[in-house]
Structures are given as C-alpha cells and as structure tokens.
C-alpha positions as CSV (number, residue, x, y, z in Angstrom):
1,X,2.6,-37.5,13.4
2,X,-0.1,-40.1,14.2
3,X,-1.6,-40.1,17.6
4,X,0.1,-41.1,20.6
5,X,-1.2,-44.4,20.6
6,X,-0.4,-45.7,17.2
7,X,3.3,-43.7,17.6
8,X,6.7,-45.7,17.6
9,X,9.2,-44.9,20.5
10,X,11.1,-43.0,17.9
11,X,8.4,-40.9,16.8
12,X,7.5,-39.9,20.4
13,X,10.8,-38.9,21.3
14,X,10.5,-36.6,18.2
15,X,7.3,-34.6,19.4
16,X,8.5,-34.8,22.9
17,X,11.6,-33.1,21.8
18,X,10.1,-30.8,19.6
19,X,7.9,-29.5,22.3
20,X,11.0,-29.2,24.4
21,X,13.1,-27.3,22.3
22,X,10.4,-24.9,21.6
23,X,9.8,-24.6,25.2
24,X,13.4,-23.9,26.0
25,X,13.8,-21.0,22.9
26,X,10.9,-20.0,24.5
27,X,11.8,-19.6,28.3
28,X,15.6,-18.4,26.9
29,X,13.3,-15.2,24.5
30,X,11.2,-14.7,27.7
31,X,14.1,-14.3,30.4
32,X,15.7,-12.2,27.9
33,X,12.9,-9.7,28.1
34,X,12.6,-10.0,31.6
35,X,15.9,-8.4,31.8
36,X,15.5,-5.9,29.4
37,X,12.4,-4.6,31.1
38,X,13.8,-5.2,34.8
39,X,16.8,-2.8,33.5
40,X,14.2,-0.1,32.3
41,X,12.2,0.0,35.2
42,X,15.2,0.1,37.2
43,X,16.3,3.1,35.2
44,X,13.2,5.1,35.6
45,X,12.9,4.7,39.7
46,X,16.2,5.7,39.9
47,X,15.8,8.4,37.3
48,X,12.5,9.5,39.8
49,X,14.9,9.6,42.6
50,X,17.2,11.9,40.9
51,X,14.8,14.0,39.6
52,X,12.9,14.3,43.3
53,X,16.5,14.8,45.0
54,X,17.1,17.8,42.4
55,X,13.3,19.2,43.1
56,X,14.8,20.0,46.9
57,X,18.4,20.9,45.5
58,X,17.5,23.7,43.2
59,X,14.4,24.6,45.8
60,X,11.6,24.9,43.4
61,X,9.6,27.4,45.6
62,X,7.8,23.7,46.7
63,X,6.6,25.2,50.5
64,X,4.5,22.1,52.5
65,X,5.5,20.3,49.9
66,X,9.0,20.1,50.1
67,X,8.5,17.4,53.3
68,X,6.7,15.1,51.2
69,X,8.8,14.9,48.2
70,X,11.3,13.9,51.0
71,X,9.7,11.1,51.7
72,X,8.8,10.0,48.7
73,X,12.4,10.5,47.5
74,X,13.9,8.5,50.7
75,X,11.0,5.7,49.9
76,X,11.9,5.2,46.4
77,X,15.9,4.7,47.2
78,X,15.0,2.5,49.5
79,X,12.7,0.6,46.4
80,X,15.2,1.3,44.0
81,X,17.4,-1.0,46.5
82,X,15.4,-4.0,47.1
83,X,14.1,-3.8,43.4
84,X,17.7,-3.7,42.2
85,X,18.9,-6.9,44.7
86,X,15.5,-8.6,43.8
87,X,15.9,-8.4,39.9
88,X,20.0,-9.2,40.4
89,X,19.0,-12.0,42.5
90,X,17.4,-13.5,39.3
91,X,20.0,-13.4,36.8
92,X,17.7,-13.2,33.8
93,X,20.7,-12.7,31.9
94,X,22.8,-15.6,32.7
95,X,19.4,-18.0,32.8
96,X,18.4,-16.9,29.3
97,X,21.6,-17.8,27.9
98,X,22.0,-20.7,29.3
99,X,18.4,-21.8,28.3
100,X,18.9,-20.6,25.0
101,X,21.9,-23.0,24.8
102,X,20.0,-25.9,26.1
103,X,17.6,-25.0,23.1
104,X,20.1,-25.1,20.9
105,X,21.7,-28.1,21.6
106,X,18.0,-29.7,21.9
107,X,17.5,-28.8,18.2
108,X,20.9,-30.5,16.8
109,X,19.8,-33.5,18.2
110,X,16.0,-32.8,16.9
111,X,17.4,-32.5,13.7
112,X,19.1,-36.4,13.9
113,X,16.0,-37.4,15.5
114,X,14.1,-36.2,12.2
115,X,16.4,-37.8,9.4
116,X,15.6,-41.0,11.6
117,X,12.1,-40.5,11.5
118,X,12.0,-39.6,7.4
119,X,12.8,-43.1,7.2
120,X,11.7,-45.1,9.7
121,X,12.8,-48.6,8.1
122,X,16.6,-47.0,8.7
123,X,16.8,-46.8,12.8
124,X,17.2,-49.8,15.1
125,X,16.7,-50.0,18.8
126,X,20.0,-48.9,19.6
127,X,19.8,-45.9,18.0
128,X,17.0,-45.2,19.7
129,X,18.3,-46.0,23.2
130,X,21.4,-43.3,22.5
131,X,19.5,-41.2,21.5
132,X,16.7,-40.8,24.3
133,X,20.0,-41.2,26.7
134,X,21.8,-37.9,24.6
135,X,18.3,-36.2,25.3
136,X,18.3,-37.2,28.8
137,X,21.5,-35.5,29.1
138,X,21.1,-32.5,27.7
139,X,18.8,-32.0,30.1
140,X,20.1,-32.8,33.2
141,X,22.8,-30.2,32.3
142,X,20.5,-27.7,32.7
143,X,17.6,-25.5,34.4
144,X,14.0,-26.3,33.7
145,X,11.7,-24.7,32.0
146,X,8.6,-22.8,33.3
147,X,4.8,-24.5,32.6
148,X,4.0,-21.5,30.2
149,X,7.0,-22.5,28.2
150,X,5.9,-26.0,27.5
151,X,2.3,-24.5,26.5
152,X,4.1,-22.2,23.9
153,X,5.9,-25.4,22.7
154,X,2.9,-27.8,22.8
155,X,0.7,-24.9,20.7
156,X,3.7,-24.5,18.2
157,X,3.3,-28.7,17.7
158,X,-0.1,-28.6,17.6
159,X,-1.4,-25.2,16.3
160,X,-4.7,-27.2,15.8
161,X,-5.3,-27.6,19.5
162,X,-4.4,-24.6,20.9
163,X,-8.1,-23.4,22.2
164,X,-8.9,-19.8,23.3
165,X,-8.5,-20.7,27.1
166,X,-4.9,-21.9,25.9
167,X,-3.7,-18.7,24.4
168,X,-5.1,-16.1,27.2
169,X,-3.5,-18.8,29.9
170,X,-0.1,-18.4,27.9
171,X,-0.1,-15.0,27.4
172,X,-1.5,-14.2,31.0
173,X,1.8,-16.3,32.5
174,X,4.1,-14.6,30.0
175,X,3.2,-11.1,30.3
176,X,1.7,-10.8,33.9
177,X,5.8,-10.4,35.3
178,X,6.5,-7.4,32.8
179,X,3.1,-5.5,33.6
180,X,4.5,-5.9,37.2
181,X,7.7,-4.6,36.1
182,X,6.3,-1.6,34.2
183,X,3.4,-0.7,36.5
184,X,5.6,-0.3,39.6
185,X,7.4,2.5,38.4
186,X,4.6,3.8,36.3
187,X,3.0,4.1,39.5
188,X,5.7,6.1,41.6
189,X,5.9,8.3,38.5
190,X,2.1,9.1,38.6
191,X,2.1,9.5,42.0
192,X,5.3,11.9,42.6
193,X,3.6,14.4,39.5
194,X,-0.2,14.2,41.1
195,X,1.0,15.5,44.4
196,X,4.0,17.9,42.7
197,X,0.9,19.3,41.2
198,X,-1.6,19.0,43.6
C-alpha cells in the first residue's frame, strides 16, 4: 500500500484491519498456549505434592528430614491452590476462543475490504461508511487485544520495518508469562530433590 499520507480512506481501513486481524489470531494462538502451559504446571505441583505426601506415607527412612518435606508438601498445596484459582480466574480457554472468533470474523470482512481495494474505481463512499461501521462492530462485540498483539500484526504488514528492538520487545511480552509458568514449578521441583538429597 502507499504511505499513509497519499492512502484513500478505503485503503486505510484495509491495513488497519489487516493489522487487526493478525493481532487478534495472534492474542487467540497466545491465550491458547497460556492454557496449555498453565494446565502443565498445574499438573507438575500437584504431581510434587503427591509425590512429597507418599515420601512420608511409605516412610522412606527420611529421619530430620521428614519435618521439612512436611512443610514443603503443606506449602505447595497451599500454591497448588492459589495457582489453580489464579489461572481459572483467567479463562484462557474461553478468551482464546472468543478472540479467535473475533479474528475470524475480522478476516471475512478483510477479505470484502480487499476485492474493494483491487479495484478501487468500483467502491463509493457508502460502501465505505458500512463497512468501517461492520468493523466497528465487530469489535465492540469483543475483548481487546494486548499491545504485543498489535506489534505481531504491524510486523506481519510490514515485515520491512520490524527492527531488532521490535522483535526481542515482542518476544519478551509473549514469552515472559510462560517462563513464569514453567519456572515456578521447575523451581519447587529443584528445590524438594536438593534438600531430599541433601
């Protein structure tokens, strides 16, 4: 497309939309995974709790020990608890759907938006005007996005323009949630085995 400048309402609309769409694909892909790796890290603490409540059952010859691994085991329920009610409180599952469907709906009206633009001698002002107010509604029906969505969607537009400090900044924002996810479990993992061991 030209610059922004130069650009007919119509053709604005079309890279505005475009960004958009990508941007709520995006956000939809990324919730998605947010549940997945909420649900895995919810499985391994409560697999650690299990595993530290049978270390006590079965009396593994543990000694001074055996205190500790008590409190690490009534600790980590407790964890397992407020993780579980914090990730629920979320609903990943339900938001990625629904942004999903937003993108999808985005992207049917894209594609009219595109056979417009082919030919731009064809579209009138009218045209136009339903179709920024069918955009404006499809959004008002649902959720926004987050900011490092609508960087994923402005560097799939413009490829060109996306910079170094634009691609660490979008993969810092979309990855720093699931290294939170994985670590915390990781962690209580490490830390039950080091003094199991110790």
């Amino acid at each position: 497309m030209a610059n922004s400048e130069e650009q007919k309402p119509i053709e604005r609309l079309h890279d505005n939309l475009y960004i958009v769409t990508k941007a709520y694909f995006n956000a939809g892909k990324r919730l998605q995974s947010l549940k997945v790796c909420s649900e895995i890290s919810l499985a391994t603490l409560s697999f650690l709790v299990i595993l530290l409540s049978l270390c006590n059952a079965y009396d593994l010859n543990l000694g001074s020990k055996s205190q500790l691994i008590d409190f690490i085991s009534v600790v980590s329920a407790i964890f397992v608890l407020v993780y579980s009610i914090l990730v629920s409180s979320r609903n990943y599952g339900v938001r990625s759907e629904r942004m999903h469907r937003c993108g999808l709906e985005l992207n049917k009206l894209l594609r009219q938006i595109r056979l417009i633009v082919s030919v731009p001698e064809n579209h009138t002002d009218k045209q136009y005007s339903e179709l920024d107010k069918a955009y404006s509604d499809i959004l008002d029906r649902y959720d926004n996005y987050e900011d490092v969505d609508y960087l994923h969607g402005k560097m799939k537009k413009w490829p060109e323009k996306a910079n170094w400090k634009n691609i660490l900044q979008y993969h810092y924002c979309s990855r720093k949630v699931f290294v939170i996810y994985f670590i915390g479990p990781l962690v209580a993992i490490v830390f039950f085995l080091v003094s199991l061991f110790k």
